[in-house]
N, C-alpha and C positions, 0 to 999 in steps of 0.2 A: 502237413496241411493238405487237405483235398483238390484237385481240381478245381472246383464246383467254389469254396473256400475262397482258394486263391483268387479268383476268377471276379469275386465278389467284392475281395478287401482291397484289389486295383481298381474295379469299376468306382469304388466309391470316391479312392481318393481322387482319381480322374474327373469324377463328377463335381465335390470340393473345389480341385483347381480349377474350372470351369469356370463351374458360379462363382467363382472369389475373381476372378479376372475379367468377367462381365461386367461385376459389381464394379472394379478398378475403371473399365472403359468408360461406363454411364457417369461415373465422376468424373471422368477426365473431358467427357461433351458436357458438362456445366451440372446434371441432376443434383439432386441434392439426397445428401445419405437420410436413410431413416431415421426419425424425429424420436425422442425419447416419451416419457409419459409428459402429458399435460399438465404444465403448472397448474395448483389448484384455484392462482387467481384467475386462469384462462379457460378455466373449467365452465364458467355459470354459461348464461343465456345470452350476455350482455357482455360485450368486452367492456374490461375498468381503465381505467385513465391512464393514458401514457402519458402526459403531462404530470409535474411536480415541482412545485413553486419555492424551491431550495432556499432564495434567498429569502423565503417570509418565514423562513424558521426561528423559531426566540433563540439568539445566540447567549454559547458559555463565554462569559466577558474573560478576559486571564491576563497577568501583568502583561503589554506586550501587544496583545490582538485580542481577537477573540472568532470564533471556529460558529458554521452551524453545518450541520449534519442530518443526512438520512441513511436511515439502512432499509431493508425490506419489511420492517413493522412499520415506519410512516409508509413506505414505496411500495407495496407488496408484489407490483408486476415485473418490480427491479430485483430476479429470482440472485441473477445471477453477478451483479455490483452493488456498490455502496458508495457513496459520494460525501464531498463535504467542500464548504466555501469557506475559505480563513484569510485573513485580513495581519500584517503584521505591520505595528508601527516601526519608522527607521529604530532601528537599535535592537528589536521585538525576535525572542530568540523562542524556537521550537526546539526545545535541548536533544541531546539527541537521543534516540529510542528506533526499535527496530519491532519489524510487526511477525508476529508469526501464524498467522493465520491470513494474509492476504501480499503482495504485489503492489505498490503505488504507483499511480501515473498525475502529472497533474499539468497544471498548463496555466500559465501567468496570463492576467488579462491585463493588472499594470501594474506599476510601480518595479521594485528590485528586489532581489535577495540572493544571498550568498547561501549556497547549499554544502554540505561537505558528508561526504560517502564513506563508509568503509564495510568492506566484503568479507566475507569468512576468512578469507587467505590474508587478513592483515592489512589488503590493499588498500588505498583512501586516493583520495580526488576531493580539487574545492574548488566550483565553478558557481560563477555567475550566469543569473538570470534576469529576462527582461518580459517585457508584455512580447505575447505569443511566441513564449519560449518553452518547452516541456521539456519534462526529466520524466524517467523511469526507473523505480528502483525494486528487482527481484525481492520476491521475498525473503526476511532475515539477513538483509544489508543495512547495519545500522545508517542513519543519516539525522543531520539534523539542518536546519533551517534560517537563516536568520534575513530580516528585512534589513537592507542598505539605500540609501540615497536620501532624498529628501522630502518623500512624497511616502503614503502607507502602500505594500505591495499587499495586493489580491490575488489570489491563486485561489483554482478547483481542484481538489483534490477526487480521485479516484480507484476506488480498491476492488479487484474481482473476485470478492466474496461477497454477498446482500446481505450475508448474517455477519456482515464485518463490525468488530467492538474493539473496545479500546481494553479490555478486558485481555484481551492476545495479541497487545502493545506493552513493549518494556523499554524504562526511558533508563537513563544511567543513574538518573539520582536513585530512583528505586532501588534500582541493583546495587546501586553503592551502600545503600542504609541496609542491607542483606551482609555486609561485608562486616566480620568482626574489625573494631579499630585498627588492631595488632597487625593485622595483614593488608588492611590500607597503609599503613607507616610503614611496611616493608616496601610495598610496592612500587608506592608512590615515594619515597622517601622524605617522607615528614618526620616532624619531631617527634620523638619518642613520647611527648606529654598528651596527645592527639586519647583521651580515652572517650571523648564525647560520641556516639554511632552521629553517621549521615543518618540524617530524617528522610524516614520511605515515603516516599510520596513521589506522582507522575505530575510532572512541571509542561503542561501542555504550551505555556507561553512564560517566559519570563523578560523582564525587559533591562537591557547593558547597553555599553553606552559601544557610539562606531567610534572605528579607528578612523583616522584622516589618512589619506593614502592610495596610491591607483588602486584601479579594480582587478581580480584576478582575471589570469589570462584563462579561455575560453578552451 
């Protein structure tokens, strides 16, 4: 390589580390890094509504509770979440189902429910929840839901995807009715006469009865 060459492909990368360590200082005094393209709802002439009236949405009634919901077709300024308000009566089960397309966060405003987790590696947890209590569950951690106490529990839920569906939601009954019988009765170890399949279908609320009992420790 030439002089001239050489002389050129050090200045550069000198210049790179420069402007990348600039770039690091100006963030680290508060700036704010470069903004990507403009959402298209922030595009017009007029900013549109950062308000959205969640709770006057027509709820899906379901044994148990019932859920209402927005993504970015009612929300469209909400590029980047999806949200939903669900309601569980005591006993009122969200079976359990893992999302693969979003992250849950949600946050009790009252009542109770018992939540119970389980992560890729097998792990699981069952914790209780109360008003202004949140959970957070990564995405593709199965979990499921259920209302306790005496009173209906209300929770928001929240996902960080605005094209979040329930479409890249899988509950276990689903999955179960995927399962030929033969390898349900191995697994589970039922009776061999088990030839009826689980019915596929997502069981958004179903409703069982509480056990009497202390509350799980926290």
């Amino acid at each position: 390589m030439s002089e001239f060459s050489r002389r050129s492909v050090l200045g550069g990368a000198a210049g790179g580390v420069l402007a990348a360590a600039a770039t690091t200082e100006g963030r680290a005094q508060g700036q704010q890094p470069p903004s990507g393209p403009t959402p298209a709802s922030l595009a017009g002439t007029e900013l549109p509504s950062f308000r959205f009236a969640l709770g006057a949405m027509t709820p899906k009634v379901y044994d148990g509770g019932w859920l209402r919901a927005a993504t970015v077709d009612q929300f469209p300024v909400s590029q980047k979440l999806a949200g939903a308000l669900m309601q569980l009566v005591p006993g009122g089960l969200r079976e359990l189902h893992w999302h693969s397309n979003a992250a849950e966060w949600a946050y009790v405003i009252k009542g109770q429910c018992r939540v119970t987790i389980i992560d890729p590696q097998n792990r699981s947890e069952v914790v209780d929840f109360g008003p202004g209590d949140v959970w957070y569950f990564p995405r593709g951690h199965g979990h499921s839901i259920q209302g306790i106490g005496h009173e209906d529990c209300l929770f928001i839920l929240v996902f960080d995807n605005g094209y979040f569906s329930e479409f890249g939601t899988f509950s276990i009954s689903d999955w179960l009715g995927h399962v030929p019988p033969a390898v349900l009765q191995k697994s589970l170890g039922l009776a061999r006469g088990l030839t009826r399949p689980v019915q596929r279908n997502t069981r958004i609320g179903a409703q069982g009865d509480l056990r009497k009992g202390a509350p799980c420790e926290n």
